[in-house]
C-alpha positions in Angstrom: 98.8 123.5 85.3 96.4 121.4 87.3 94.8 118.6 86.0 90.9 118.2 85.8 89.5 116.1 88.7 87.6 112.9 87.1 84.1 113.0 87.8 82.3 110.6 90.6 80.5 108.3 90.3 77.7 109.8 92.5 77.9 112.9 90.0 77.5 110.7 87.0 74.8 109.0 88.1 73.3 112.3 88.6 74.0 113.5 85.2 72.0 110.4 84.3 69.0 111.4 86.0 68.8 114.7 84.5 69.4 113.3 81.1 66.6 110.5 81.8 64.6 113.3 83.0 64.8 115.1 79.3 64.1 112.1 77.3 67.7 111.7 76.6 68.4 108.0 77.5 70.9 107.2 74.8 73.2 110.0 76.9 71.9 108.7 80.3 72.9 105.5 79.2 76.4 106.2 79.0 76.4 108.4 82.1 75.2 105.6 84.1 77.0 102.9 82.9 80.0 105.3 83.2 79.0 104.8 87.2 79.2 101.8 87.1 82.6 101.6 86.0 83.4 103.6 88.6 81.6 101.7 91.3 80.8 98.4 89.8 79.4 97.2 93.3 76.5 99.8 93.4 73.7 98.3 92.7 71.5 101.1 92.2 73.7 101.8 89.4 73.4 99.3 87.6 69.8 99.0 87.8 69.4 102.7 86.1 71.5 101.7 83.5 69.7 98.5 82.3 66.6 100.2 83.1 67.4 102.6 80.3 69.0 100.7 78.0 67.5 100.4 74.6 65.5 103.3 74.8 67.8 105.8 73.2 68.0 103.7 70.4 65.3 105.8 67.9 67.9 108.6 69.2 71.1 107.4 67.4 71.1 108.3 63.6 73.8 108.1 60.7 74.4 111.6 58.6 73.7 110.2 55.1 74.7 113.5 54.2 78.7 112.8 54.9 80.3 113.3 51.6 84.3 112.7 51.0 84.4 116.7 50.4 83.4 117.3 54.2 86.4 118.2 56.2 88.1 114.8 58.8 85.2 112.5 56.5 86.3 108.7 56.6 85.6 107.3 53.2 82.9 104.8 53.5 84.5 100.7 54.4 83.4 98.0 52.0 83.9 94.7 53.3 86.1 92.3 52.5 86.0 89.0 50.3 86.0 87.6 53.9 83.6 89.2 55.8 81.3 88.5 53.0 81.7 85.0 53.8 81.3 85.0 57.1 77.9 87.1 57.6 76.7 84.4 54.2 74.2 82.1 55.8 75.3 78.7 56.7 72.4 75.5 56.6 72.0 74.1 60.2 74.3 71.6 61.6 73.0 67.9 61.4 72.3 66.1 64.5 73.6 62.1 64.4 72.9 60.0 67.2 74.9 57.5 68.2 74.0 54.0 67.4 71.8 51.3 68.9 68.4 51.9 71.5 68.8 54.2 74.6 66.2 55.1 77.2 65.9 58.8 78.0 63.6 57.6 81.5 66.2 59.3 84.1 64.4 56.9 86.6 65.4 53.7 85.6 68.0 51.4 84.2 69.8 52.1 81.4 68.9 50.2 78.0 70.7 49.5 75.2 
């Protein structure tokens, strides 16, 4: 049996165009920053993928309608006690300086 030949990078690329083309930039996206994996020294690449990125964004969308009945459905994660404390807002470092005068003027001596 012969295996399927990977796809270019040229031919990604030009997925990309036709999915930009459509409207579908979350798609394109991929398909261009699958081209750059490919040929990570194109720059024309690149550029097509970070000039689309972002904009299939509104295009991405959860299925609230998921239930545990529905056949291969992950049952939803709750986080842990730990995770909890980590995304829990922390108050901002304080800022000490050391002790004694200093001169921030980059131009002259040094004072203490």
């Amino acid at each position: 049996m012969a295996a399927l030949a990977a796809p270019s990078a040229s031919s990604l690329y030009k997925q990309g165009r036709k999915a930009e083309a459509r409207g579908d930039f979350a798609n394109a996206y991929l398909l261009y920053s699958q081209a750059v994996a490919l040929a990570p020294k194109n720059a024309k690449y690149w550029r097509a993928s970070q000039a689309v990125r972002g904009l299939g964004t509104d295009q991405l969308t959860v299925d609230s309608q998921v239930t545990s009945s529905a056949p291969g459905a992950l049952p939803p994660v709750l986080p842990d006690a730990t995770e909890i404390e980590a995304q829990a807002l922390l108050p901002p470092p304080s800022l000490k300086g050391a002790p004694g005068k200093h001169s921030f003027d980059l131009r002259g001596t040094p004072q203490e």
